[in-house]
Backbone bond lengths (Angstrom), bond angles and torsions (degrees), N, CA, C in turn:
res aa  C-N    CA-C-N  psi(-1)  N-CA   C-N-CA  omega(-1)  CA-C   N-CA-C  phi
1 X - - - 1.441 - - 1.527 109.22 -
2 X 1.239 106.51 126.42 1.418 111.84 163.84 1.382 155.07 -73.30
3 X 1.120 130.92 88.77 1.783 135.09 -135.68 1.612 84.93 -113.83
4 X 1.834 84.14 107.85 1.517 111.75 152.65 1.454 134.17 -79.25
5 X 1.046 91.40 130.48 1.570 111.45 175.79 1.690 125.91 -69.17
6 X 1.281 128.31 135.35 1.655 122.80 159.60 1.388 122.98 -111.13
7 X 1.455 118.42 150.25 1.255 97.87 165.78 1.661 121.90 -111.06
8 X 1.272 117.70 170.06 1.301 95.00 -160.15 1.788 115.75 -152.02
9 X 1.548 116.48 108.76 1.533 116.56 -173.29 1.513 117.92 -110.30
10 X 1.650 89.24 126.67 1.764 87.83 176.93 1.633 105.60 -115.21
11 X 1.266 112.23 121.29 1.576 118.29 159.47 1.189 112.72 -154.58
12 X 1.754 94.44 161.95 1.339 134.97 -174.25 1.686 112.59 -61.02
13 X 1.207 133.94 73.16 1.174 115.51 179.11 2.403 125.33 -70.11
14 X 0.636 132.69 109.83 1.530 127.83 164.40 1.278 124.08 -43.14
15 X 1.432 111.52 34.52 1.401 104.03 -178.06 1.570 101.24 -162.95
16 X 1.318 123.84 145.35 1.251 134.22 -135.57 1.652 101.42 -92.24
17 X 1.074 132.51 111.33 1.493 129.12 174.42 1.197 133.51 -21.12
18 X 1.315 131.06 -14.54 1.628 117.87 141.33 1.484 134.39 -90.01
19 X 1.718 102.35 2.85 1.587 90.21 173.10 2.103 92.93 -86.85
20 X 1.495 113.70 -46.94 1.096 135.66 164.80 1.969 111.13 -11.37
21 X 1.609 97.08 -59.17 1.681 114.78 159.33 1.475 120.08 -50.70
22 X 1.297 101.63 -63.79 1.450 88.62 171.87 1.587 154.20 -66.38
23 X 1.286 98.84 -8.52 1.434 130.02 166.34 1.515 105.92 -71.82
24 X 1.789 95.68 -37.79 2.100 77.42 -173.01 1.818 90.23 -91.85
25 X 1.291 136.56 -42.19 1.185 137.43 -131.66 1.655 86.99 -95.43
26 X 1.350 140.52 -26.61 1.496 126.80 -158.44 1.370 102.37 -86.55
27 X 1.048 136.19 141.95 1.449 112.01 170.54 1.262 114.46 -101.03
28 X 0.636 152.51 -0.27 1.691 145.68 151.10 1.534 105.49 -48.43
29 X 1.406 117.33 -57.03 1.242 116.37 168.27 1.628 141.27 -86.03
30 X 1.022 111.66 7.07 1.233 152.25 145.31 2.030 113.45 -60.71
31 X 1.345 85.98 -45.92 1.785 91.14 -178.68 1.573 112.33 -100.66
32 X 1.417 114.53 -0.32 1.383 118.58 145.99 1.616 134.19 -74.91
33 X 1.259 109.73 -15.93 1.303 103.11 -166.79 1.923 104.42 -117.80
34 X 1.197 80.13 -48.71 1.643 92.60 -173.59 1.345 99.04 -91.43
35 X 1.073 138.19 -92.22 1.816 123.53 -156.21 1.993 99.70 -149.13
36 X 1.072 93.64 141.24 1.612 91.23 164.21 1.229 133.29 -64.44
37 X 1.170 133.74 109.94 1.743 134.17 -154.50 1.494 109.20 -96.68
38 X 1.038 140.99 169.04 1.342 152.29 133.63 1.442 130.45 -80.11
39 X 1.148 129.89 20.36 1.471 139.87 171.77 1.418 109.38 145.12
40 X 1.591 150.10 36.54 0.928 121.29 140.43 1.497 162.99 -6.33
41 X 1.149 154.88 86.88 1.229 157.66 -151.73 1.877 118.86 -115.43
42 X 0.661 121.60 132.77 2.055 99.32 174.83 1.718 96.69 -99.38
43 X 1.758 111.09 57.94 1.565 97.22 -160.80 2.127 69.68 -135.18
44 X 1.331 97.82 128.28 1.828 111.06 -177.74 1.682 109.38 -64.60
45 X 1.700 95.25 128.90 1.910 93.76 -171.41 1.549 95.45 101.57
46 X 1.359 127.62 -31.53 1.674 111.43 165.90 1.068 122.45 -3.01
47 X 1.521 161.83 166.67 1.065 148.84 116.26 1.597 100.86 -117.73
48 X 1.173 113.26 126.84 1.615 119.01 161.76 1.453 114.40 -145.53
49 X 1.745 137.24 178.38 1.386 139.12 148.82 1.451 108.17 -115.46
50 X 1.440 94.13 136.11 1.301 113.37 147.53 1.625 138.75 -59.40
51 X 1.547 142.68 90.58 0.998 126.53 -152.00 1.871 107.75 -114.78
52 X 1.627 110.71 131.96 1.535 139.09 -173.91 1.157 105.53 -113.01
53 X 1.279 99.11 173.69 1.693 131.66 138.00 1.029 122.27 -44.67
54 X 1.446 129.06 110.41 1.410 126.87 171.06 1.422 114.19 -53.07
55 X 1.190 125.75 139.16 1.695 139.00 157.50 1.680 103.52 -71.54
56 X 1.404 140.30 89.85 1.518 103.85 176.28 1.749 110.60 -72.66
57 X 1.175 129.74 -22.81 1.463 146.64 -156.64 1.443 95.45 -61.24
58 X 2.010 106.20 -62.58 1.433 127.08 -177.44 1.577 93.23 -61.21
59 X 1.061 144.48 -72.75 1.571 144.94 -163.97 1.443 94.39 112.47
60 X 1.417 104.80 32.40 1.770 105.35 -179.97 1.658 94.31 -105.41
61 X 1.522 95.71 117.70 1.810 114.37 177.44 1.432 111.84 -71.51
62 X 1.567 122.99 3.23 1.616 119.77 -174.58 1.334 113.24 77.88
63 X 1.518 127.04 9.23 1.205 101.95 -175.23 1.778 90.20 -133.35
64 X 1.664 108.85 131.92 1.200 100.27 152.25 1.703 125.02 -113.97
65 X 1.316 100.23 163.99 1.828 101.61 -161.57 1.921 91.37 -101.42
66 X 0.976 77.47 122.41 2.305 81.58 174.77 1.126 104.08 -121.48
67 X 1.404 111.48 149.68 1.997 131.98 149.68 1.033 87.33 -121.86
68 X 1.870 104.71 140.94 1.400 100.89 143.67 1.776 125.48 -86.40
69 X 1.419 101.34 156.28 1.553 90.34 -154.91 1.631 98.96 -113.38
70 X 1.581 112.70 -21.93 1.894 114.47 175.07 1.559 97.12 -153.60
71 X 1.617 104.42 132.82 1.490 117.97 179.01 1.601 91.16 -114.01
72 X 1.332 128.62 138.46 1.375 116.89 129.40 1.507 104.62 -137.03
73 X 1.586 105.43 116.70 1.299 110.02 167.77 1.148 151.79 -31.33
74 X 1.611 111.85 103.25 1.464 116.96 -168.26 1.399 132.36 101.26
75 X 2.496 99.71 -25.92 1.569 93.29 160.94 1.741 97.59 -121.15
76 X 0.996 128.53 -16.88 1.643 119.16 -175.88 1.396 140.71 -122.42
77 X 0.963 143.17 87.64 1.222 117.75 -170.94 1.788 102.56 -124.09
78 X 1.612 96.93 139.04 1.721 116.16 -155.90 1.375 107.61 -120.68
79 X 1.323 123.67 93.11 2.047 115.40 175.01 1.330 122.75 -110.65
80 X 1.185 126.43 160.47 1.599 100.16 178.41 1.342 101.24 -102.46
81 X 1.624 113.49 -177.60 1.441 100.64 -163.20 1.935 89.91 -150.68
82 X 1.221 112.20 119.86 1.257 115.84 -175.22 1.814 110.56 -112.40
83 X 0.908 118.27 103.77 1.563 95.89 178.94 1.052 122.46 -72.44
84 X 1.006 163.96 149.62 1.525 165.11 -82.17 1.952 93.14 -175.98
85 X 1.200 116.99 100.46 1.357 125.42 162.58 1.405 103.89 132.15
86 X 1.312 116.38 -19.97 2.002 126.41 -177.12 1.251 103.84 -118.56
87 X 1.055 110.10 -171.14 1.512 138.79 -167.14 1.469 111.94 -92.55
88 X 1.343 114.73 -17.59 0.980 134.01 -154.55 1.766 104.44 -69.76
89 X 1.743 110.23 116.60 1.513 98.98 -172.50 1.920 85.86 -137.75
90 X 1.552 124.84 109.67 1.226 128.15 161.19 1.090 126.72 -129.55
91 X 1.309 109.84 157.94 1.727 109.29 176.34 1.471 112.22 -102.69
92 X 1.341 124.64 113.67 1.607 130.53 169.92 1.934 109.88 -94.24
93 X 1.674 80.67 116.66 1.557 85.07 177.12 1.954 111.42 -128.57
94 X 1.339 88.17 136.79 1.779 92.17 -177.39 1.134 108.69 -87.12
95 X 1.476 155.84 118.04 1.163 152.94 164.83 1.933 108.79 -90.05
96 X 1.366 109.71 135.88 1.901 107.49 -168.80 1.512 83.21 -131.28
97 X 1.434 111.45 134.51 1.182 123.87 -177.73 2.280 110.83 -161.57
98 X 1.717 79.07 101.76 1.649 106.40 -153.97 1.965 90.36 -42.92
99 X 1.380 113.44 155.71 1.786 128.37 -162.15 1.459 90.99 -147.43
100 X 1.442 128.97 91.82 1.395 110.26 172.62 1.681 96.94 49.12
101 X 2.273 93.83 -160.33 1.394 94.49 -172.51 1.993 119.71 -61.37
102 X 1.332 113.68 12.22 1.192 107.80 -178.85 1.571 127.10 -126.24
103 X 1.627 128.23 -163.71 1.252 101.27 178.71 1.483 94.18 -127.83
104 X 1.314 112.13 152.26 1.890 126.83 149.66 1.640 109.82 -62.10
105 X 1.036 133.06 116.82 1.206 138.17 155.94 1.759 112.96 -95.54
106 X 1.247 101.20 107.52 1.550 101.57 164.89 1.002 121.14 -120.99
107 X 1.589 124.15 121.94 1.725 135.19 -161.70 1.745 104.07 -121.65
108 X 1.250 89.79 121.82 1.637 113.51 159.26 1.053 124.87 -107.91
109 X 1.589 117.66 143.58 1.101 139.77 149.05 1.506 125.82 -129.74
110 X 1.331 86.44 123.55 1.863 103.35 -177.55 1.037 150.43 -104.39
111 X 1.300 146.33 106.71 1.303 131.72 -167.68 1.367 130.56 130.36
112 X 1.833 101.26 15.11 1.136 117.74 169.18 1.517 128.72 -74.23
113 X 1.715 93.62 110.26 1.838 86.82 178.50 1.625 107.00 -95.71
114 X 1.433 102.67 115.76 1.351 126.21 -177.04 1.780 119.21 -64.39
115 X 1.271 109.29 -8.76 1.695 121.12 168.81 0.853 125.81 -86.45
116 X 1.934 112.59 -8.45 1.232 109.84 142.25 0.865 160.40 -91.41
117 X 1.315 149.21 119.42 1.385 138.42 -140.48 1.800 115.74 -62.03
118 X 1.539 112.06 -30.19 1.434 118.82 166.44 1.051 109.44 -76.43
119 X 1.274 130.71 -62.70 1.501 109.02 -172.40 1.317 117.88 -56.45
120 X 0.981 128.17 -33.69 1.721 134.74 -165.96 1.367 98.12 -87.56
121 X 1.137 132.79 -29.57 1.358 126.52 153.83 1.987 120.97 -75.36
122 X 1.104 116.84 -20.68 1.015 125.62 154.73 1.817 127.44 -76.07
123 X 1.433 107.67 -45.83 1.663 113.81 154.13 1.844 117.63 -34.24
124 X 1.198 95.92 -61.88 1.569 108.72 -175.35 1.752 99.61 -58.14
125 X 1.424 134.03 -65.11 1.232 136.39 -176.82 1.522 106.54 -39.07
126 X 1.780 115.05 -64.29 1.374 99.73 -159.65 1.788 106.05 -92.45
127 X 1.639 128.43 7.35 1.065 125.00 146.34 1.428 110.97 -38.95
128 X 1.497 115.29 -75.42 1.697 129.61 -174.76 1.681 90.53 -43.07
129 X 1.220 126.75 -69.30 1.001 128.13 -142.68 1.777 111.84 -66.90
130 X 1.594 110.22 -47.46 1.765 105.95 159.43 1.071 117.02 -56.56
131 X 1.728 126.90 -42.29 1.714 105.90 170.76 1.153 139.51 -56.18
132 X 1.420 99.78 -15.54 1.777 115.70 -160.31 1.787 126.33 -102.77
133 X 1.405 88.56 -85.17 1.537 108.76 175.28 1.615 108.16 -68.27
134 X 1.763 113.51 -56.80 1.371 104.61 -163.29 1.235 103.17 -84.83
135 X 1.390 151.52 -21.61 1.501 153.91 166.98 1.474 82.49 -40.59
136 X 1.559 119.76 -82.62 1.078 123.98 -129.73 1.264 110.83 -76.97
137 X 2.021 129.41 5.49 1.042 139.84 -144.76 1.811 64.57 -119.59
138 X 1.047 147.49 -67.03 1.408 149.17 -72.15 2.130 69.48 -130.82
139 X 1.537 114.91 -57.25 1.484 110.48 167.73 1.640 118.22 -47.79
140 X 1.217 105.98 -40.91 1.818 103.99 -174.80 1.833 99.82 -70.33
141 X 1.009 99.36 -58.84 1.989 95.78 162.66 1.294 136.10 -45.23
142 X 1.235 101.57 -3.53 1.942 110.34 -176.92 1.907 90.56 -115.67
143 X 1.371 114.74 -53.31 1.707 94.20 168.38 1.087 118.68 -66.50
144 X 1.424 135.88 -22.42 1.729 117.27 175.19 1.571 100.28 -86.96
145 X 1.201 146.43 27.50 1.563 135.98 161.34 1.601 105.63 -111.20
């Protein structure tokens, strides 16, 4: 049996859960921080991709395929996230939950099977990579709104 893995971020954001919303839910701004999309919506049944940098190493082609799968305005929004060249099939969900004047952001991603050598080598990449670059892309996008 195969025991999946999640990954999982909790922080303090300084900024009040509907500007916080609109950063994940607008897509224009949405395609500033996190990845350039092809039709995004925060409307359930979405279908759009996210489009990158290819990995050739990972066998990741740069493109991931999303639906969103649960909106509720202002605390959730849930898509799955397939990368396009792996195996790789997860669901990343933002949960916003108002802190005083600010918000908790807690982000999942699910569905990492760790016996595989790509995903678990892929787990480790976009671990680094939500703590790091896109957090910290995702803060510079909440002071310029």
């Amino acid at each position: 049996m195969t025991s999946l893995t999640t990954f999982e971020l909790d922080e303090f954001l300084p900024h009040p859960p509907a500007k916080v919303w609109r950063v994940l839910s607008e897509p224009e701004l949405l395609a500033g921080w996190l990845m350039p999309h092809d039709g995004f919506a925060p409307v359930v049944g979405t279908r759009f991709a996210f489009r990158t940098e290819p990995v050739p190493q990972t066998s990741f082609s740069g493109l991931v395929q999303c639906e969103v799968l649960e909106v509720d305005p202002g605390r959730l929004l849930s898509i799955s996230w397939s990368s396009e060249g792996t195996a790789l099939d997860t669901v990343v969900t933002w949960r916003l939950v108002a802190e005083g004047t600010g918000t908790r952001l807690l982000l999942t991603q699910e569905g990492f099977d760790l016996d595989d050598p790509d995903q678990a080598r892929a787990f480790q990449i976009m671990n680094g990579g939500w703590r790091s670059h896109v957090f910290t892309r995702m803060v510079a996008a909440l002071d310029r709104v």
